[in-house]
Biotite code that builds the C-alpha atoms (Angstrom):
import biotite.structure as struc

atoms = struc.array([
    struc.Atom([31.714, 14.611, 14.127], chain_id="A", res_id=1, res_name="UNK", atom_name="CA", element="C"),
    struc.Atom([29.104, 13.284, 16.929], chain_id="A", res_id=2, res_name="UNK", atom_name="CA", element="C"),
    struc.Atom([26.230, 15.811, 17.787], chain_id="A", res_id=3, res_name="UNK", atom_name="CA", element="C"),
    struc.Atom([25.765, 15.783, 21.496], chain_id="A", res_id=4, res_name="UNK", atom_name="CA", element="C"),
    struc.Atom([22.665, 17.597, 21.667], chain_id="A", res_id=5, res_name="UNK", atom_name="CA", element="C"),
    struc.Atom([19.398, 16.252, 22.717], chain_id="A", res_id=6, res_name="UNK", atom_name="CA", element="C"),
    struc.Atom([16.914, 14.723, 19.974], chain_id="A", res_id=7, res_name="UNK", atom_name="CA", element="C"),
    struc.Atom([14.084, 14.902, 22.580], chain_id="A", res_id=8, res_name="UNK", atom_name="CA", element="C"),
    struc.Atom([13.551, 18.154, 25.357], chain_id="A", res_id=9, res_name="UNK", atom_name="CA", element="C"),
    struc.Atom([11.090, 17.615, 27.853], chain_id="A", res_id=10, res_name="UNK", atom_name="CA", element="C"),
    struc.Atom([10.157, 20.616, 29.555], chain_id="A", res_id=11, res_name="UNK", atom_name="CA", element="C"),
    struc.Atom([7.613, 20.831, 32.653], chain_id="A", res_id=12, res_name="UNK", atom_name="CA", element="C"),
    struc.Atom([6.389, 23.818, 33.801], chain_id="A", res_id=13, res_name="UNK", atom_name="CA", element="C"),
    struc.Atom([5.662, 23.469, 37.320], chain_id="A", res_id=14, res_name="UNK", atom_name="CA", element="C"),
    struc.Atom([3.860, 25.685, 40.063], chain_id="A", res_id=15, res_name="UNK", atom_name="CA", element="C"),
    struc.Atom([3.111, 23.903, 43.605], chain_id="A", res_id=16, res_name="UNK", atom_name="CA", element="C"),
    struc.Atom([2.750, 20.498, 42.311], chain_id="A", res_id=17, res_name="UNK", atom_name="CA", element="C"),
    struc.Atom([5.207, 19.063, 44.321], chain_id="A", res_id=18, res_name="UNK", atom_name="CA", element="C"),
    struc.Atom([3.867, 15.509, 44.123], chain_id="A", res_id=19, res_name="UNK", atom_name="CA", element="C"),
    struc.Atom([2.711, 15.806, 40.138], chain_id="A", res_id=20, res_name="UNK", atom_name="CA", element="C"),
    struc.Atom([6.249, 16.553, 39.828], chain_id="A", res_id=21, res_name="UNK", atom_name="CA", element="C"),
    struc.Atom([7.420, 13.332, 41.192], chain_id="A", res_id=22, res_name="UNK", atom_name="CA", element="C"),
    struc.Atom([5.520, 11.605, 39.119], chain_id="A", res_id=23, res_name="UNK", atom_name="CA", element="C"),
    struc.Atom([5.710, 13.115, 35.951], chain_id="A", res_id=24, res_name="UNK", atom_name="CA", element="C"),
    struc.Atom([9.835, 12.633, 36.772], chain_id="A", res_id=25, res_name="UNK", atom_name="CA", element="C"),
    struc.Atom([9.289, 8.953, 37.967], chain_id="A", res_id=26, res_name="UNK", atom_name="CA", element="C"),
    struc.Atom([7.340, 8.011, 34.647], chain_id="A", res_id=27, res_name="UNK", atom_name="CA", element="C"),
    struc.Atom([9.878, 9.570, 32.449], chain_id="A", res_id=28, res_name="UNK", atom_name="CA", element="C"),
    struc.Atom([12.726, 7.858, 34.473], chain_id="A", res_id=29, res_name="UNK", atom_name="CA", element="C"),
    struc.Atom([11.093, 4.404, 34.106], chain_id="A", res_id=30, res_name="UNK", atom_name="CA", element="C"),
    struc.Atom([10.451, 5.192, 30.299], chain_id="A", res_id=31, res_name="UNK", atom_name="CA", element="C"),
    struc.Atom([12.273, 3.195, 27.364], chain_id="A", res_id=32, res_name="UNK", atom_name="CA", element="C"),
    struc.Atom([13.909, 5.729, 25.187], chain_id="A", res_id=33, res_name="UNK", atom_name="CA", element="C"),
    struc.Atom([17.451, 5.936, 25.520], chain_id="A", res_id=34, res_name="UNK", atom_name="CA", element="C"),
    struc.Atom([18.639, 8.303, 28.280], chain_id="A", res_id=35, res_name="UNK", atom_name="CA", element="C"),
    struc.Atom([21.376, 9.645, 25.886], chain_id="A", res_id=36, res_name="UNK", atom_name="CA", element="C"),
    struc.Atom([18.282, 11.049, 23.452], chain_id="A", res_id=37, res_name="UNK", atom_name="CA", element="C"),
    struc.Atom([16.469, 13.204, 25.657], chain_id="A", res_id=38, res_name="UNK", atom_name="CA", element="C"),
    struc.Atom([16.307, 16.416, 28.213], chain_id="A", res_id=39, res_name="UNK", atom_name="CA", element="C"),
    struc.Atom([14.522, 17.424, 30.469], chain_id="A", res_id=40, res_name="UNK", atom_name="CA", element="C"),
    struc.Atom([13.811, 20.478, 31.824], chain_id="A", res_id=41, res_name="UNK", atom_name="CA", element="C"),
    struc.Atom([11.818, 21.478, 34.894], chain_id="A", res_id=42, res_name="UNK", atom_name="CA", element="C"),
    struc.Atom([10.372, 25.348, 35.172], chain_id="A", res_id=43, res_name="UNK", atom_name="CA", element="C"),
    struc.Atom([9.535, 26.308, 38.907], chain_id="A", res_id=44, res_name="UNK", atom_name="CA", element="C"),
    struc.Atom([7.536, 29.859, 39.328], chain_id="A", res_id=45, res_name="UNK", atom_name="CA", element="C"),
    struc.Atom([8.510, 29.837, 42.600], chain_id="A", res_id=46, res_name="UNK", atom_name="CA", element="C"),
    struc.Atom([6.846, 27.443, 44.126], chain_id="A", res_id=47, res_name="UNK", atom_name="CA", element="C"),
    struc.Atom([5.959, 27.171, 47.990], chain_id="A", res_id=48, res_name="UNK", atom_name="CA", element="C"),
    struc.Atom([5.181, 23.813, 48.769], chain_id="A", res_id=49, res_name="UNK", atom_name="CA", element="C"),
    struc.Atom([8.634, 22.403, 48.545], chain_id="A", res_id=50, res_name="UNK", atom_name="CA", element="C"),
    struc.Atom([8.985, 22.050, 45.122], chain_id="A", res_id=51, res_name="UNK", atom_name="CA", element="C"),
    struc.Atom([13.148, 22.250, 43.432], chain_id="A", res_id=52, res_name="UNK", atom_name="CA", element="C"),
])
């Protein structure tokens, strides 16, 4: 049987960083390690500045 759960969870906590965000998301886009291996997870505390 095949586990389909994530060996990797990323998880950014995020509060009106709109632009950290992007690239925090960009450099873990453009990162090596197989896409099939990780999660991520973003945590918005209701942000204002645009921010989803």
């Amino acid at each position: 049987m095949s586990n389909n759960n994530p060996l990797v969870s990323v998880i950014i906590v995020t509060y009106n960083r709109i632009n950290v965000l992007k690239n925090c998301l960009e450099a873990i886009k453009n990162q090596t390690f197989s896409k099939d291996l990780y999660e991520v997870i973003v945590v918005d505390d209701g942000s204002t500045d645009g921010t989803k």
